[in-house]
N, C-alpha and C positions, 0 to 999 in steps of 0.2 A: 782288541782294545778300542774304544768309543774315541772320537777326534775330537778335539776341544773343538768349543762351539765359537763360531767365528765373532771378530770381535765386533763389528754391526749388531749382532744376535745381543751379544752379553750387554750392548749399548740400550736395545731393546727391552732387554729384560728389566735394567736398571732406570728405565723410564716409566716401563709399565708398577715398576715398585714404587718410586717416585709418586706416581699419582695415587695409589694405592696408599701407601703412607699418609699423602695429605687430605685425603676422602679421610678417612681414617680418624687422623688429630682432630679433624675440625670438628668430625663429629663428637668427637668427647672435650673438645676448648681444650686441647693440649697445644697449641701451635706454636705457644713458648716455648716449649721443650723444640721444637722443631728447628726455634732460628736460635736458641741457642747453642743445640748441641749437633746439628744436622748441616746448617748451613754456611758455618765456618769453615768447614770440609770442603764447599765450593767457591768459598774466596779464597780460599788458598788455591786452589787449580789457576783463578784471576790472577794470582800474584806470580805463579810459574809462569804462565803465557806469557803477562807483561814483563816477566825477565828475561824472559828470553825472545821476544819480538823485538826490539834495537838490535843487537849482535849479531839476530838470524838474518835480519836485512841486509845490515850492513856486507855481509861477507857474502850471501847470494847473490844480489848485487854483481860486488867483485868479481866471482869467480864467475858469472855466467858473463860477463865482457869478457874476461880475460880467455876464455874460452875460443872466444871468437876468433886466436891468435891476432893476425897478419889482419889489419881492416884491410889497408889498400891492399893487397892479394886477391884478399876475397870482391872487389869489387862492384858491379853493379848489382850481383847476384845477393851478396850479404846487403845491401843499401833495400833490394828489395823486398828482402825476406822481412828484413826489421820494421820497413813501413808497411806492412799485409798485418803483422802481428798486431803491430801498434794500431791500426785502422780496425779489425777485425775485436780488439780487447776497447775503443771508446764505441766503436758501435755497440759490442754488448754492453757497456755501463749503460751508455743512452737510452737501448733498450728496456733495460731494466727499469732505470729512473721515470721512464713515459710508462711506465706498466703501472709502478709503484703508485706514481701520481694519480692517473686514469682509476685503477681498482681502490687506492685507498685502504690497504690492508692490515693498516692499526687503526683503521675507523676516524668518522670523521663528525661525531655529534660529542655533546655534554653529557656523557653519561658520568655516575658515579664512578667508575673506576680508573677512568682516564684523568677525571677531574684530580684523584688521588694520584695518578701515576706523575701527572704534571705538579703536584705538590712535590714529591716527593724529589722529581729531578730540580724544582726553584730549591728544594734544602741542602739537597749534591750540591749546587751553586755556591752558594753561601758557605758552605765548610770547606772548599777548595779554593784556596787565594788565588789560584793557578787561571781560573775559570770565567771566561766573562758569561753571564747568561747571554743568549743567542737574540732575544727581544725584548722586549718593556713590559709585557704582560706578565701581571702577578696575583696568582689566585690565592696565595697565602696572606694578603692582606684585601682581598676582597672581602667587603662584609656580607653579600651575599654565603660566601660560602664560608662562613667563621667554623662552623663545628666540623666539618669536613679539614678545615687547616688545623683544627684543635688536637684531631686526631692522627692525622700525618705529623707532628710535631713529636706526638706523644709517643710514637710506634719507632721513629725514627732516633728519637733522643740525642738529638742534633740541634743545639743551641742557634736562633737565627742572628745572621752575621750584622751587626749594626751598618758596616761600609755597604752593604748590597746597594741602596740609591748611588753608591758612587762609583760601584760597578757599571749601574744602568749611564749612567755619564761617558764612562771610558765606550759603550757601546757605538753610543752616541757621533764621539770625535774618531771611532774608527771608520764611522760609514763614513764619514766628511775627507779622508784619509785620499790621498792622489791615486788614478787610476794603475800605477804602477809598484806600489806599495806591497801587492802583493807578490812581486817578481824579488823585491827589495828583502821579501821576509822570508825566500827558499834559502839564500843564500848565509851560510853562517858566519857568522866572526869567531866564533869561539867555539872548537871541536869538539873538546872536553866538555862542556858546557852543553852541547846540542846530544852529544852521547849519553850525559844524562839525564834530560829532560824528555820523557814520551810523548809530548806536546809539539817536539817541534820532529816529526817523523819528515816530513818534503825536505827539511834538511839535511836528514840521513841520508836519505836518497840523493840527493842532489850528491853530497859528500862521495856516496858508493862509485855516481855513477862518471863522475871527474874521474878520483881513484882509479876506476877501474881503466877509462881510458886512457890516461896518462901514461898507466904499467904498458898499453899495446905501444908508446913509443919511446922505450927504452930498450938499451940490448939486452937480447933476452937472456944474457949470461948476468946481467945484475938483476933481473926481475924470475929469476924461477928458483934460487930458494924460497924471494916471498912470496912468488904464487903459492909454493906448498904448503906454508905457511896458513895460508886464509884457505886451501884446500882443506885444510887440516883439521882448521878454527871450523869450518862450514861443516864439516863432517860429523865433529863433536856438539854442534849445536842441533843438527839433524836429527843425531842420538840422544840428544836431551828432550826433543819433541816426542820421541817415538817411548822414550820412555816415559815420560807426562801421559803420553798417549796410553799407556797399559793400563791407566789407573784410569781410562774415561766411566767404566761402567759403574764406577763407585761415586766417580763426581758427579756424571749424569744424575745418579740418587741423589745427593745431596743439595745439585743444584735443583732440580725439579722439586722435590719437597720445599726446601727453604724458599727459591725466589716464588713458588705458588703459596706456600702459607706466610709469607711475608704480606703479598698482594692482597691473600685470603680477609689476614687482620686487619685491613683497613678498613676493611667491609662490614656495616651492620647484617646484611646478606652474604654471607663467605660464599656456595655453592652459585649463587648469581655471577659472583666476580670469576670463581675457578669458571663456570662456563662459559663465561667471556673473553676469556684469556685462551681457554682450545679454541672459539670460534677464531679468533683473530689470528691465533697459531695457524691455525686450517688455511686461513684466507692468504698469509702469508706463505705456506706451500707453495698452494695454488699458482698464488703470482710469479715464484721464482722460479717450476714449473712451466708453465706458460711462456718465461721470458725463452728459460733453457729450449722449448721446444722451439721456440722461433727461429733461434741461431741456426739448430741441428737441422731443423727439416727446410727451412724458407732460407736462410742466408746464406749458408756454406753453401747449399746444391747450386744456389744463383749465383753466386761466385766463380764457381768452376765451369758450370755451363758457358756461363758469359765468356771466360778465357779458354777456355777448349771447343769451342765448337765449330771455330772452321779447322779446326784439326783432327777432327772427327765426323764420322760418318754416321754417326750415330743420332738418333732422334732425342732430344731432353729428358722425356718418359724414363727412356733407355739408362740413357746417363747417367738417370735418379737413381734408376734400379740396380744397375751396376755399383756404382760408388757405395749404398750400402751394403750390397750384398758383399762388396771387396772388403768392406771393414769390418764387418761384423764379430769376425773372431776377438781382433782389438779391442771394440764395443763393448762386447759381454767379458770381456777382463778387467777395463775400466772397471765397467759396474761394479765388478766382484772383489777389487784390489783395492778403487778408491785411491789408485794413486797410476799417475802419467810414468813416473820413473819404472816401475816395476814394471809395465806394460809397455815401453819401452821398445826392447826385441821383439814382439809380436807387431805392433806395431810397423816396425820398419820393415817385416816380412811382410805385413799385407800393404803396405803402400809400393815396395820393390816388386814382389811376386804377383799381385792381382791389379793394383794399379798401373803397373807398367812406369813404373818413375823410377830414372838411372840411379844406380848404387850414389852416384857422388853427388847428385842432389837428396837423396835421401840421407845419407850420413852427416849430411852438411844442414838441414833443415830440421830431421825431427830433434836431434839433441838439443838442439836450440830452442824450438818450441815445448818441450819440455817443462823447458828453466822458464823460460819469460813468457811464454803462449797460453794466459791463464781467463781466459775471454770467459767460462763458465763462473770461472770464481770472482771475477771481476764484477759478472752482471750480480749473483749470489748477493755479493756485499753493496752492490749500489740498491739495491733491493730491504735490505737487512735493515741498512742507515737508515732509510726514511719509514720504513716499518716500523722500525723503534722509536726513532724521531714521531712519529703520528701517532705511537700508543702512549707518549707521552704529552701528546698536544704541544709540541714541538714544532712549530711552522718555520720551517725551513728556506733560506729566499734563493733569488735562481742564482746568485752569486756564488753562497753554499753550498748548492748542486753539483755548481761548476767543479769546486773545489774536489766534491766528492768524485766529482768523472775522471781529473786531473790524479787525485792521490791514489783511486785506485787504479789504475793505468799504472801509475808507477809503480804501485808495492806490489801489482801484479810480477812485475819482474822479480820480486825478490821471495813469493809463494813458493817456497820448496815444494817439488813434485812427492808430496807424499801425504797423506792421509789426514785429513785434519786441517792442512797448514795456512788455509784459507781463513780460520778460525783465530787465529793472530795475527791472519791481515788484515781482519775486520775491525780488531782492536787500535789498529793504525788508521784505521780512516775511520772510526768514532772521532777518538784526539785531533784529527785534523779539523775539525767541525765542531769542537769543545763538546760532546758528547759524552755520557759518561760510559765506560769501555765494562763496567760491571753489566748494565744490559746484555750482554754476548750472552748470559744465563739463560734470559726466556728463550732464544732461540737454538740452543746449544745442543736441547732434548731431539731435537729433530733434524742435526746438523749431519748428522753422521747418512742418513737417505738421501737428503738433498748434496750432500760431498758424493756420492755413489754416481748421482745423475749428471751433474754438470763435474765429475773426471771424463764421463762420455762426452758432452762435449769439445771439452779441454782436446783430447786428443782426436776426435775427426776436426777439431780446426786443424791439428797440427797436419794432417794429411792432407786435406785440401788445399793449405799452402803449399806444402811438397808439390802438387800435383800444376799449382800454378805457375809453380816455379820452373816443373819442368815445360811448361808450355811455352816459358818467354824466356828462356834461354835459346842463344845462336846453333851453340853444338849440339842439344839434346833435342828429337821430338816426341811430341807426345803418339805413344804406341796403342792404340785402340786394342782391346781386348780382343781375343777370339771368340768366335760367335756363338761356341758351344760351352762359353764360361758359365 
């Protein structure tokens, strides 16, 4: 009996159909049919994600504190682990973000399609009260480009908002806003209120991450019904990803055709825009790519060497060679799992058995990194943002950046370790940056490779920490390999 075909494969297929679809309509000027009867199928996946991105956070969050049990127990060692993580998840945003910047991988000239892409997000603007636009610039009333707005207007069928000038106002008095306003605006007044609004996600967080601390200092005969409770809640929302997840290779199709023959129709050239749109896909690989390999091969080894090597005898070369050859097996499950949780046990065998790192720092380290150690997916989405932000002629200032370093650090913590889950974190830090979170489309066909490569990441950070950890601990040392490993 033949093994269903993994689900990356069926993701694959349903991209390679996707394109194939929209080659296809264009050339017979069907692309109506496309976005009306194809691409509703992909805002509906938009509308699962964003139901279930609030309640996923909020309670991964929770339970991955609350996990932590005892803080003062765990001591200098837990103070340690959380600042490695936390260092090691803004380094790769930063990473990311100077890649992003530097390569430019939504392009950086006036071409027709961009011109359109930024129309298209000034009319997102203008239909969402919710929304302040991000700058003053508006090519929807520039008269250079009148028939270009003619026809973003007309594709879009989105009435322009008469208040947009008094938007650009509110933009205005928010730059002029005190330097602490933005400390002022994590914090929420009103729970219920921040629970249902997907705009103000740092409040989530913020919310999650009190919650959760609060529960480590009560007795824990009044806090372990509710912990099971939001184990429970977290479990079910897990299962609600995983089953959203079944249907990717049907959404993949639907988004890939619809948001390319959407792009396609704005074009009096359709086939110029669809190959503009792969180049810029491509260039955007590349870069997140590039970032992921910086961490893997340049930061983590510089990391461990640095702190093991007057504990070793061993030469750097060595070091290099060793640390990957010890993970490898983890590695190539990553790759093939696409998720830290399930990889997990292997995991903690080759950091115990070939790295030499004691049972109770390992037990005590990789679960954690797990839950909150999401440094590949963190870089991913600081990458994603301004890729999207730049193919829509979105200039982005370093204030915004900041914000993006800052939100995803945090909803890194609350990235469930399983397949995809990056993909509505990314939804969380569009909204934090007033972005529109329907974007996740164009890059969504290619998510499922790029989730493949930085799960490998994800998890040699989490071992590398392990490994530091055992080096600066009093009772543990670090055990150098035998020479005939």
């Amino acid at each position: 009996m033949a093994k269903p075909l993994p689900i990356h494969v069926k993701i694959l297929i349903g991209l390679a159909l996707g394109i194939a679809w929209t080659v296809l309509f264009t050339l017979a000027g069907w692309n109506r049919i496309t976005l009306d009867w194809v691409l509703p199928f992909g805002k509906i996946f938009i509308s699962l994600l964003k139901l279930i991105a609030v309640p996923l956070v909020l309670f991964s969050i929770i339970k991955g504190i609350t996990d932590l049990k005892d803080v003062s127990k765990l001591g200098k060692m837990g103070l340690k682990t959380l600042l490695i993580f936390i260092f090691t998840t803004v380094l790769a945003v930063s990473i990311g973000i100077t890649l992003a910047n530097l390569i430019k991988p939504g392009g950086s000239d006036k071409s027709e399609p961009r011109i359109l892409n930024r129309m298209n997000y000034e009319i997102w603007v203008q239909s969402n009260n919710q929304v302040l636009p991000l700058d003053e610039h508006s090519y929807l009333t520039d008269p250079e480009f009148a028939d270009l707005a003619e026809r973003a207007r007309s594709n879009a069928q989105v009435e322009t908002d008469p208040k947009i000038e008094g938007k650009m106002m509110e933009v205005g008095e928010s730059k002029s806003a005190g330097p602490l306003k933005f400390l002022e605006d994590i914090v929420p007044e009103n729970l219920f209120f921040t629970l249902s609004n997907n705009g103000l996600m740092l409040q989530v967080i913020f919310f999650a991450l009190f919650f959760g601390i609060s529960m480590l200092y009560i007795p824990k005969a009044h806090s372990l019904a509710l912990a099971g409770v939001i184990e429970g809640a977290n479990d079910v929302f897990l299962k609600m990803v995983d089953l959203v997840m079944k249907g990717a290779p049907f959404f993949v199709f639907a988004l890939m055709a619809g948001v390319t023959a959407e792009m396609v129709s704005d074009s009096a050239d359709g086939f110029s825009t669809l190959i503009y749109l792969f180049g810029n896909l491509l260039w955007y690989c590349l870069t997140v790519l590039a970032g992921l390999s910086i961490m893997l091969f340049v930061v983590y080894p510089t990391i461990l060497i640095l702190f093991t090597r007057k504990k070793t005898d061993m030469k750097p070369v060595e070091m290099y060679r060793w640390f990957f050859r010890s993970m490898s097996p983890a590695q190539f499950l990553a790759f093939s799992t696409s998720s830290s949780a399930a990889t997990l046990p292997v995991t903690m065998e080759c950091v115990h058995n070939n790295l030499k790192v004691s049972k109770e720092v390992t037990s005590f380290v990789l679960p954690i990194g797990a839950t909150i150690n999401m440094d590949g997916t963190s870089l991913y989405q600081a990458v994603a943002v301004i890729f999207l932000a730049q193919l829509h002629m979105v200039d982005l200032t370093v204030t915004q950046q900041l914000v993006i370093v800052l939100t995803a650090t945090l909803a890194s913590i609350g990235a469930a370790a399983i397949p995809s889950a990056g993909l509505v974190m990314l939804i969380i830090v569009l909204q934090s940056v007033h972005l529109n979170p329907a974007w996740i489309a164009i890059i969504f066909p290619v998510d499922r490779i790029l989730d493949m490569c930085r799960t490998v990441v994800n998890v040699t950070g989490d071992s590398m920490v392990a490994s530091v950890i055992q080096t600066t601990e009093r009772n543990t040392e670090f055990i150098s390999p035998s020479s005939d490993f």
